[in-house]
MARPAKOL-312342 format. One line per field, with one value per residue: residue number from 1; residue in one letter; chain; x, y, z of N, C-alpha, C in turn. Coordinates in nm, 3 decimals. Layout:
residues N
i NUM, ...
aa A, ...
ch A, ...
nX X, ...
nY Y, ...
nZ Z, ...
caX X, ...
caY Y, ...
caZ Z, ...
cX X, ...
cY Y, ...
cZ Z, ...
***
This chain:
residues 192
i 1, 2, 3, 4, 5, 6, 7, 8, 9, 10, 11, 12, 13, 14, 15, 16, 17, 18, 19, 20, 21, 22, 23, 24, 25, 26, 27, 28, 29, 30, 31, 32, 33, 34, 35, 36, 37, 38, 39, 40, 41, 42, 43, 44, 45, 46, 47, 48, 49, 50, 51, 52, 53, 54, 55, 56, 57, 58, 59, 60, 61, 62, 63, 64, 65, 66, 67, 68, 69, 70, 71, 72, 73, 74, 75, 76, 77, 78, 79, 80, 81, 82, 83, 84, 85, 86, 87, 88, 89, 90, 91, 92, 93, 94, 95, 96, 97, 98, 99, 100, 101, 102, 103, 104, 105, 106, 107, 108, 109, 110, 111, 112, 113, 114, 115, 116, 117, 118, 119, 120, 121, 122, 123, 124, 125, 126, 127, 128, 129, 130, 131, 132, 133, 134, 135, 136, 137, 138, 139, 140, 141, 142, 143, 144, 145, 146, 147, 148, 149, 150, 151, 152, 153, 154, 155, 156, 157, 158, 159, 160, 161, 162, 163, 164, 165, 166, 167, 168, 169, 170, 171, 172, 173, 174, 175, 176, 177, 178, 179, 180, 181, 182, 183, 184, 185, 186, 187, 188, 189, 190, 191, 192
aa X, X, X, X, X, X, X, X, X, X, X, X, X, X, X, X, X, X, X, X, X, X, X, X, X, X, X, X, X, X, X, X, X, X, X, X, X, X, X, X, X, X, X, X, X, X, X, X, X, X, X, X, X, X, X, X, X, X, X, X, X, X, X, X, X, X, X, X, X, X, X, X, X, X, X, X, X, X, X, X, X, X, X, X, X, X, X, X, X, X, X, X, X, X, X, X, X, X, X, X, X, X, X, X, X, X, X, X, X, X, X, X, X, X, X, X, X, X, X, X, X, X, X, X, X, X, X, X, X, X, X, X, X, X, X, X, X, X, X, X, X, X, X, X, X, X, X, X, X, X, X, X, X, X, X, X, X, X, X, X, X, X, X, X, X, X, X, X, X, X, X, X, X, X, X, X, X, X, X, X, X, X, X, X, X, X, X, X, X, X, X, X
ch A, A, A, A, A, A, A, A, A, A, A, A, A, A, A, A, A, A, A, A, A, A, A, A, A, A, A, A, A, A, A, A, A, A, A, A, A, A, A, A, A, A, A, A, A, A, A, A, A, A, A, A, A, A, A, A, A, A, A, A, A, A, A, A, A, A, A, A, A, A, A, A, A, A, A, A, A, A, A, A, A, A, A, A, A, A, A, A, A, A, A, A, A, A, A, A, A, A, A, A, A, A, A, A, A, A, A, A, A, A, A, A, A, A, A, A, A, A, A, A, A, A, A, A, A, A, A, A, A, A, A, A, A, A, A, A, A, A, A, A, A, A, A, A, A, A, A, A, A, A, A, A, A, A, A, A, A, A, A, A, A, A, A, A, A, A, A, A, A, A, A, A, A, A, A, A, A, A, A, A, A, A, A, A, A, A, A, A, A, A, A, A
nX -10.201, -9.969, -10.001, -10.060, -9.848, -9.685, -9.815, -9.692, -9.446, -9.429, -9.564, -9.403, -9.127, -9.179, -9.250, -8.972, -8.839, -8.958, -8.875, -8.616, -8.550, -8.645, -8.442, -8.223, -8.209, -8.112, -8.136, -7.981, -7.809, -7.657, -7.513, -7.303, -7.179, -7.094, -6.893, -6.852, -6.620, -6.609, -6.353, -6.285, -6.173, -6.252, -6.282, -6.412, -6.457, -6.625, -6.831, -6.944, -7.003, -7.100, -6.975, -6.695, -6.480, -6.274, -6.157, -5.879, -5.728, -5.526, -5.582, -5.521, -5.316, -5.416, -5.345, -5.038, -4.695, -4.783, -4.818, -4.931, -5.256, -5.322, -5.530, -5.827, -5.772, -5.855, -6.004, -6.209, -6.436, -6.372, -6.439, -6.311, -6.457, -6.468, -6.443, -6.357, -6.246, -5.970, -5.747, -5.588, -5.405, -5.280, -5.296, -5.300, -5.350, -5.454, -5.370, -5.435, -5.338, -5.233, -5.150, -5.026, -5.138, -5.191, -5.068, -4.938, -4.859, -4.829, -4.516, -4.327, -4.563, -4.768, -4.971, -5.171, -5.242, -5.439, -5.604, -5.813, -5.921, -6.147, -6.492, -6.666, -6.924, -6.896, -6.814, -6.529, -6.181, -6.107, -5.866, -5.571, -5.507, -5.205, -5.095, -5.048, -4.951, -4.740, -4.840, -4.744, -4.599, -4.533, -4.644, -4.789, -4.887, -5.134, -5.303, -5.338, -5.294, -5.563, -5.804, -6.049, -6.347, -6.590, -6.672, -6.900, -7.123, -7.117, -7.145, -6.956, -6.900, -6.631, -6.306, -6.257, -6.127, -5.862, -5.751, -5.456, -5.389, -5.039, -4.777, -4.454, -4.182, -3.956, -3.945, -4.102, -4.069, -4.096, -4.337, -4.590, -4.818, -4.908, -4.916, -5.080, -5.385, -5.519, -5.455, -5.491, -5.585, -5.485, -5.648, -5.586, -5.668, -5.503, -5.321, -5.068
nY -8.995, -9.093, -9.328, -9.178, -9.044, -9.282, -9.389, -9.113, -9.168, -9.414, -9.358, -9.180, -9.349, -9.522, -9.317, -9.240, -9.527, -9.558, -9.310, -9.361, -9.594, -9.517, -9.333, -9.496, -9.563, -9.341, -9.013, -9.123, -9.358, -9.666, -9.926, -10.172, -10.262, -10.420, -10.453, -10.555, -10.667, -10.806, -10.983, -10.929, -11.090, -11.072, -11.179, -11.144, -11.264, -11.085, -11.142, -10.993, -11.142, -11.433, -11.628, -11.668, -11.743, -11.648, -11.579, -11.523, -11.454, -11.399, -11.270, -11.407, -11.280, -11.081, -11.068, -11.165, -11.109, -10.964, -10.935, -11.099, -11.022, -10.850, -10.671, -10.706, -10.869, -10.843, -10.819, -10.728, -10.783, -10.887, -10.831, -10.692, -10.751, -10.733, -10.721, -10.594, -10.565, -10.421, -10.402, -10.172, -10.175, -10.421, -10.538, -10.308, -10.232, -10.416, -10.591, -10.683, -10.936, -11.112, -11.345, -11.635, -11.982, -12.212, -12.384, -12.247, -11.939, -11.914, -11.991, -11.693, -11.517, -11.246, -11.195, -10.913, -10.765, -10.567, -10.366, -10.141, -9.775, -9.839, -9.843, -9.727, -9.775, -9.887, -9.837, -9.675, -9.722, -9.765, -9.971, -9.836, -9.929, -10.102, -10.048, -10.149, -10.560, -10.751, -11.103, -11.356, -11.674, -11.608, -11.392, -11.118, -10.758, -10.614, -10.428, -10.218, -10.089, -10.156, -10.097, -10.045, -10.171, -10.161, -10.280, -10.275, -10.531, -10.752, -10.754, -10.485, -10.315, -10.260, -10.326, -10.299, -10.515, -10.537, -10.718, -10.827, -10.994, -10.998, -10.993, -11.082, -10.834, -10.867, -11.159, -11.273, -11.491, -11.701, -11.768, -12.024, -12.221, -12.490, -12.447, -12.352, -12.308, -12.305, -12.104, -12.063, -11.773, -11.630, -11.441, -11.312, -11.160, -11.005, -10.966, -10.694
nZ -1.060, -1.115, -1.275, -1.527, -1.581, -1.634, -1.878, -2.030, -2.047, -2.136, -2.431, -2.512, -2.528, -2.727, -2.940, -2.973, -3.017, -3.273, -3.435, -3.416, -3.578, -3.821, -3.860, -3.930, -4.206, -4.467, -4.736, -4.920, -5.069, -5.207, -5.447, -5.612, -5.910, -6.157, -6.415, -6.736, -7.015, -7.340, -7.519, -7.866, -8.159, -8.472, -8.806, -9.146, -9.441, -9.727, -10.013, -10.352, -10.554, -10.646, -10.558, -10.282, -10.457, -10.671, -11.019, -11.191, -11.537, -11.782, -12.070, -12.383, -12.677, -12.939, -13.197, -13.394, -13.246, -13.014, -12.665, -12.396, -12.244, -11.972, -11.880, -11.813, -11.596, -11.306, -11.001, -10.757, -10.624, -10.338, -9.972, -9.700, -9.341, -9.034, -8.639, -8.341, -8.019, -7.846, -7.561, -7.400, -7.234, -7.270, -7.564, -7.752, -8.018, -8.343, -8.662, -9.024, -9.170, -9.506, -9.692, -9.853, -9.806, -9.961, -10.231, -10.566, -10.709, -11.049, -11.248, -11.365, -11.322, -11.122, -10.858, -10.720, -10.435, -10.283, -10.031, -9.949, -9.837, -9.555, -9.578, -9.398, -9.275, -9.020, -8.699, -8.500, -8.407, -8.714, -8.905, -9.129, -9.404, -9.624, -9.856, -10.190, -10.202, -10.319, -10.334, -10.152, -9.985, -9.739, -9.434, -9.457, -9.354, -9.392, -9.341, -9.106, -8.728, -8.637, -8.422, -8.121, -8.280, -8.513, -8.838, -9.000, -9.161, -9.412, -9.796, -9.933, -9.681, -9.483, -9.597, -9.950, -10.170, -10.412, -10.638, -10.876, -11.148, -11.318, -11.530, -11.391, -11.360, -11.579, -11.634, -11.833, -11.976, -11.807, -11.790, -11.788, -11.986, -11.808, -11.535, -11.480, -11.207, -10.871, -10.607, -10.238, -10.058, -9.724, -9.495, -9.198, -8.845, -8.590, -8.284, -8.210
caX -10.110, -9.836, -10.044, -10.033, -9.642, -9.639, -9.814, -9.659, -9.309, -9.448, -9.567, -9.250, -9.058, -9.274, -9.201, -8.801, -8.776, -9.039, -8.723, -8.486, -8.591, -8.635, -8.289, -8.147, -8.157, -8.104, -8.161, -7.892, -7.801, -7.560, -7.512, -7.178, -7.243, -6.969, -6.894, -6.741, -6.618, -6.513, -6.212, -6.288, -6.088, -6.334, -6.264, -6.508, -6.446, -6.785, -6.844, -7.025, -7.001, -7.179, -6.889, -6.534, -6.348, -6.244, -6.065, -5.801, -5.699, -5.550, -5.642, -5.421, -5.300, -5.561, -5.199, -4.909, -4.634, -4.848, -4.841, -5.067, -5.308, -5.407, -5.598, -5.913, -5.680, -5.866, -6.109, -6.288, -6.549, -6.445, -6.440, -6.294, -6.493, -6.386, -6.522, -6.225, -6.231, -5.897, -5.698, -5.535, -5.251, -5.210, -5.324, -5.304, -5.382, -5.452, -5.333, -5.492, -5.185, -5.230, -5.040, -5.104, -5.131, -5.170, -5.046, -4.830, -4.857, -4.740, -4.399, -4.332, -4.643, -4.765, -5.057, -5.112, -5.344, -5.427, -5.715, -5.903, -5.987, -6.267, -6.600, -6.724, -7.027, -6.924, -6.742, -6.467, -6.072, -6.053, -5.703, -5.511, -5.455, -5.029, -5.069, -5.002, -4.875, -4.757, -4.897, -4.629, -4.605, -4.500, -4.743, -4.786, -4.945, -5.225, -5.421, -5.270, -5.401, -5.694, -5.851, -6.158, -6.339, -6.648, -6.663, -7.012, -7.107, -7.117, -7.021, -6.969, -6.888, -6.482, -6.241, -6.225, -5.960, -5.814, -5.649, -5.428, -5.311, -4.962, -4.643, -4.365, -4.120, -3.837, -3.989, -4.204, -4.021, -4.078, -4.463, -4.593, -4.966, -4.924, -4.890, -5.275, -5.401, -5.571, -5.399, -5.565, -5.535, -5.564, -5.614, -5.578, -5.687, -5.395, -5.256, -4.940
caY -8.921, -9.185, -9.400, -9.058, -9.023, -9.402, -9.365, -9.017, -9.217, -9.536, -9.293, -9.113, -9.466, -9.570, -9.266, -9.246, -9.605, -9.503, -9.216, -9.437, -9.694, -9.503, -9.295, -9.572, -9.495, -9.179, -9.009, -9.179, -9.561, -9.745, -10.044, -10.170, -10.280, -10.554, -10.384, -10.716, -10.611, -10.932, -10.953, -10.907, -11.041, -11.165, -11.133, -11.207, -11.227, -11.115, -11.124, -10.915, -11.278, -11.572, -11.702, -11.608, -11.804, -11.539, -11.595, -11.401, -11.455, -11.317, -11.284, -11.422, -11.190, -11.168, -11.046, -11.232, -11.013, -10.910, -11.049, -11.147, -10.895, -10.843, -10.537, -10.755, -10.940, -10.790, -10.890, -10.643, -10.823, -10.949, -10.716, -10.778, -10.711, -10.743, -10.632, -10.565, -10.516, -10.438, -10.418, -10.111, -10.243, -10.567, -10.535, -10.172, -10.270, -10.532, -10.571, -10.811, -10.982, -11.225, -11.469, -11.758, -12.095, -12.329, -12.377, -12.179, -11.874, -11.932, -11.882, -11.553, -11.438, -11.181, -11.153, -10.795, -10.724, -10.389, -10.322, -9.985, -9.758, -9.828, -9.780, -9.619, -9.830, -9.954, -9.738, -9.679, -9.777, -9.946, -9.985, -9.808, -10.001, -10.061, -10.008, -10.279, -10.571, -10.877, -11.217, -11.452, -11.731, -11.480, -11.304, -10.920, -10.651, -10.494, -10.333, -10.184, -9.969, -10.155, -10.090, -10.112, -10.086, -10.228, -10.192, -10.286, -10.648, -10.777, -10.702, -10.297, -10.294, -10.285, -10.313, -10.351, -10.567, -10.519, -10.842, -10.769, -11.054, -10.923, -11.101, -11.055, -10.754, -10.912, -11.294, -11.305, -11.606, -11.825, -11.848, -12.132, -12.256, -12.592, -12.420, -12.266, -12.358, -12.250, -12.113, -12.012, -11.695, -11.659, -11.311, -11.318, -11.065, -11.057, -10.862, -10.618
caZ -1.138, -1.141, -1.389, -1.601, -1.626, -1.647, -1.995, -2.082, -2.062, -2.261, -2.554, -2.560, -2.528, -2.825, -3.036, -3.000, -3.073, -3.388, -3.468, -3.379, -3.673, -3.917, -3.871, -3.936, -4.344, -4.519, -4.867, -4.999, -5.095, -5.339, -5.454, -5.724, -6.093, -6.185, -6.622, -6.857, -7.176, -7.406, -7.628, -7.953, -8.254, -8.617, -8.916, -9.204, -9.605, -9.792, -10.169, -10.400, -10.620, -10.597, -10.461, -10.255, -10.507, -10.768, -11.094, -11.265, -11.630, -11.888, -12.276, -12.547, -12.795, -13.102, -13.301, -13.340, -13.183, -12.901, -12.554, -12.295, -12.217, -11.807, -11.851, -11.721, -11.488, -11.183, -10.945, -10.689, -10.531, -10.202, -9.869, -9.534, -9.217, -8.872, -8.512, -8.256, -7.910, -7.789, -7.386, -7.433, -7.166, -7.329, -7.683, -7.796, -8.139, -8.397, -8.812, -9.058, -9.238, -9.582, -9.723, -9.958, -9.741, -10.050, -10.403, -10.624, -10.809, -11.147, -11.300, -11.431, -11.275, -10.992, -10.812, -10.620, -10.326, -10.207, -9.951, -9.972, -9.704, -9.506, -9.615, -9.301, -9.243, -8.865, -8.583, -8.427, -8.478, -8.788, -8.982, -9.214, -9.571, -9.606, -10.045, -10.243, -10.165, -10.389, -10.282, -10.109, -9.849, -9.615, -9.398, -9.476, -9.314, -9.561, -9.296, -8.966, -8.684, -8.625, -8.257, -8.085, -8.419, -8.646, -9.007, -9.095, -9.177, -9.587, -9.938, -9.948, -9.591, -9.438, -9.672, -10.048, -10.190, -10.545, -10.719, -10.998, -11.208, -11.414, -11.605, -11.337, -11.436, -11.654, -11.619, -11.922, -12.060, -11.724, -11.802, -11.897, -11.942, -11.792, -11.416, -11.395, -11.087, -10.782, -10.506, -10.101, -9.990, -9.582, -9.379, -9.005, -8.758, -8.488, -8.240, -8.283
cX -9.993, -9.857, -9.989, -9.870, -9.643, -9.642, -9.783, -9.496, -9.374, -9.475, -9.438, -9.141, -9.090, -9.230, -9.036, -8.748, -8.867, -8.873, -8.648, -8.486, -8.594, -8.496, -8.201, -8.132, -8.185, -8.153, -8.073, -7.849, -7.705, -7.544, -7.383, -7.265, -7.109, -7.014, -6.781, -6.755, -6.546, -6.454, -6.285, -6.225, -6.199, -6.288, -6.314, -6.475, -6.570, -6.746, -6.940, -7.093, -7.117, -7.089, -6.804, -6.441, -6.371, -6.145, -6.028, -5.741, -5.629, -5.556, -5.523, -5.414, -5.409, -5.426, -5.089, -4.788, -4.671, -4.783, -4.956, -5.117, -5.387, -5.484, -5.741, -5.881, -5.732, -5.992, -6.113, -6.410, -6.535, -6.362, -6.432, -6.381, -6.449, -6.472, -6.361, -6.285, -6.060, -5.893, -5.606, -5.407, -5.211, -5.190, -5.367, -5.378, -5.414, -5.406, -5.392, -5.365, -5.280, -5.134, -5.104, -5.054, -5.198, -5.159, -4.949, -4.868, -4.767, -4.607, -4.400, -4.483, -4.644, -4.875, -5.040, -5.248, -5.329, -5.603, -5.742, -5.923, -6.137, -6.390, -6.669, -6.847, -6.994, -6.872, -6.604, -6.303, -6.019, -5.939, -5.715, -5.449, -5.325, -5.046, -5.110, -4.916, -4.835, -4.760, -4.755, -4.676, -4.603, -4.630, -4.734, -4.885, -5.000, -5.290, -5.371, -5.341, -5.528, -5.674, -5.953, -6.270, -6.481, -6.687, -6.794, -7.007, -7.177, -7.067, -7.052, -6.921, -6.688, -6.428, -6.275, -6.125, -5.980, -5.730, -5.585, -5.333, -5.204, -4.863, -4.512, -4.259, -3.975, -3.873, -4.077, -4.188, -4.042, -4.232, -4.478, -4.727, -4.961, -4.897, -5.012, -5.295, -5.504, -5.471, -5.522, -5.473, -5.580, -5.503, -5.643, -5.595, -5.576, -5.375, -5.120, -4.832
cY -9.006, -9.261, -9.292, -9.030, -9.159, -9.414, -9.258, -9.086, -9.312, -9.470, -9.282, -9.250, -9.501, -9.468, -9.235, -9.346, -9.609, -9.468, -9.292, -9.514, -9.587, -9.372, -9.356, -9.562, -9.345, -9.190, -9.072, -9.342, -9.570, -9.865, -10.045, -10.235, -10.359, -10.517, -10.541, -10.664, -10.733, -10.851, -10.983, -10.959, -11.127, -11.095, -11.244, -11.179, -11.227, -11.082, -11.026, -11.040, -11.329, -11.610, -11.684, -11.657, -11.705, -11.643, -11.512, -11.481, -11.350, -11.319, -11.312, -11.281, -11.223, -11.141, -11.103, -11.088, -10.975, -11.012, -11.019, -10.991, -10.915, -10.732, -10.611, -10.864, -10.921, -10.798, -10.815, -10.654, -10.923, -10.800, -10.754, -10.651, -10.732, -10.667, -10.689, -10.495, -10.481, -10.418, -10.310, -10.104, -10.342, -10.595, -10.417, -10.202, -10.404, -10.523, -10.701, -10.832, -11.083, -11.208, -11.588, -11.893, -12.212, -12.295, -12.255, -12.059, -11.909, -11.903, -11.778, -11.452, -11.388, -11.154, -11.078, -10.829, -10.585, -10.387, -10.157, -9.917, -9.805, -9.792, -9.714, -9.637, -9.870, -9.776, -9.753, -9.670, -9.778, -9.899, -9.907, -9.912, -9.999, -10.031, -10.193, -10.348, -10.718, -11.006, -11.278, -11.553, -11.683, -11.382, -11.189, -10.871, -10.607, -10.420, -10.329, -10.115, -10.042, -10.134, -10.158, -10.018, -10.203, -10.196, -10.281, -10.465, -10.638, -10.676, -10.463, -10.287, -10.319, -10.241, -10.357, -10.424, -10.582, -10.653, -10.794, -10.898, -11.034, -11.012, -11.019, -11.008, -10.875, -11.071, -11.366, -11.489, -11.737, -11.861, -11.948, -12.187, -12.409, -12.572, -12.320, -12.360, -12.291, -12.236, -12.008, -11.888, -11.663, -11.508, -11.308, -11.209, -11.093, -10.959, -10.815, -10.690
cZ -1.184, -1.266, -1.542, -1.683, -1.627, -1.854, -2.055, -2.153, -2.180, -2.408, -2.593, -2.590, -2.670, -2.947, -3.074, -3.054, -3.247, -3.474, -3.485, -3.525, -3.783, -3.969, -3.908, -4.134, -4.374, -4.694, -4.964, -4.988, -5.196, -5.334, -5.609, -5.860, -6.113, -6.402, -6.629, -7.004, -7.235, -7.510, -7.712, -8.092, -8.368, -8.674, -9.029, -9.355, -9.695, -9.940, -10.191, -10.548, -10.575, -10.554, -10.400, -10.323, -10.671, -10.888, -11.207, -11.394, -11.707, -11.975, -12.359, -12.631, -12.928, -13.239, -13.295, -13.339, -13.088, -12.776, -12.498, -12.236, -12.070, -11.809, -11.775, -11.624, -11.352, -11.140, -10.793, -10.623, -10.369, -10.099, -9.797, -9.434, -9.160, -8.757, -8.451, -8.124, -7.868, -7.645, -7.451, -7.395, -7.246, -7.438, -7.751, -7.923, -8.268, -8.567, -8.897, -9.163, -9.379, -9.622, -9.803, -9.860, -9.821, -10.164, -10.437, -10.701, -10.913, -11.179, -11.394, -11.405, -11.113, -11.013, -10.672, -10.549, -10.279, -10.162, -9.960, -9.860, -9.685, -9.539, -9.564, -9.260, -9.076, -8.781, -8.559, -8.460, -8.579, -8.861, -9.097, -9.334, -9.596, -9.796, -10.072, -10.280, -10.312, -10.307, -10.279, -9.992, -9.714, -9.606, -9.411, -9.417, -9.434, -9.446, -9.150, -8.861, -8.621, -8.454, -8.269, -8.226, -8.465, -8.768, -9.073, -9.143, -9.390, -9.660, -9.905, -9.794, -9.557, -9.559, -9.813, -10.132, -10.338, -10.607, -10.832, -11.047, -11.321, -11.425, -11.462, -11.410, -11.495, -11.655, -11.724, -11.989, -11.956, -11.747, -11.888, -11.865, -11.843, -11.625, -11.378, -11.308, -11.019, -10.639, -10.311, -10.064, -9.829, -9.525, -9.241, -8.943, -8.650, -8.411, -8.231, -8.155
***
């Protein structure tokens, strides 16, 4: 009989440490996930051209007495994109600024810029248009607001931008043909 309860115990020994083992997990588990979100700032100038280098003119008079005629002074084929991530602590927002960073606009002339709303091809954010602005050395705000934001990649996509080549109000007398040129215009994505 002793043999008997020797192996009644060894079973039972055998099945508790069985129990034992597999008590040791449950229906439940976890494990972490490590999220990376990169910063964000492009900004892309697409044509509807063959090229991004635009040119504005305007027409001689066909009458003497007339002046210079800008009515086709204007040029509507390039479009800013952009993708934006912002840090909503650090970098709430972003604005795309231009500015002319070479050459001269003529005397007695003005060239305007004015961005469009959005075309509504990406997601998210994207900036508010400030009007229009006139071209200077000085950086300007044309497009504010932006966030975490994409506005669609190429021509038709983001913004539309308007050129308007015109005789500066009361300045007519400072033009002079011998100051055509080419001047760079540069837009920056930045933060506020």
């Amino acid at each position: 009989m002793k043999q008997f309860n020797y192996f009644k115990f060894s079973v039972f020994a055998l099945a508790m440490n069985g129990f034992a083992a597999m008590a040791q997990d449950t229906n439940v588990d976890k494990h972490t996930i490590d999220i990376k979100i990169p910063e964000v700032a492009i900004l892309d100038l697409e044509t509807t051209g063959k090229s991004s280098a635009i040119s504005l003119a305007a027409e001689a008079p066909k009458e003497a007495g007339n002046a210079l005629d800008f009515t086709n002074a204007v040029n509507t084929e390039i479009w800013i994109n952009y993708s934006s991530i912002i840090g909503s602590k650090t970098e709430p927002s972003r604005e795309v600024t231009v500015q002319i960073t070479s050459g001269d606009v003529p005397s007695g002339m003005e060239i305007s810029v004015e961005a469009a709303k959005d075309a509504g091809l990406g997601e998210g954010t994207v900036g508010s248009p400030a009007g229009v602005l006139s071209l200077s050395t000085s950086a300007q705000k044309i497009i504010t607001g932006v966030g975490s934001a994409y506005t669609g990649d190429g021509a038709k996509s983001g913004h539309n931008l308007t050129y308007k080549l015109k005789a500066a109000s009361g300045a007519y007398g400072d033009i002079d043909f011998d100051q055509s040129g080419s001047i760079t215009v540069t837009y920056t994505l930045s933060d506020n």
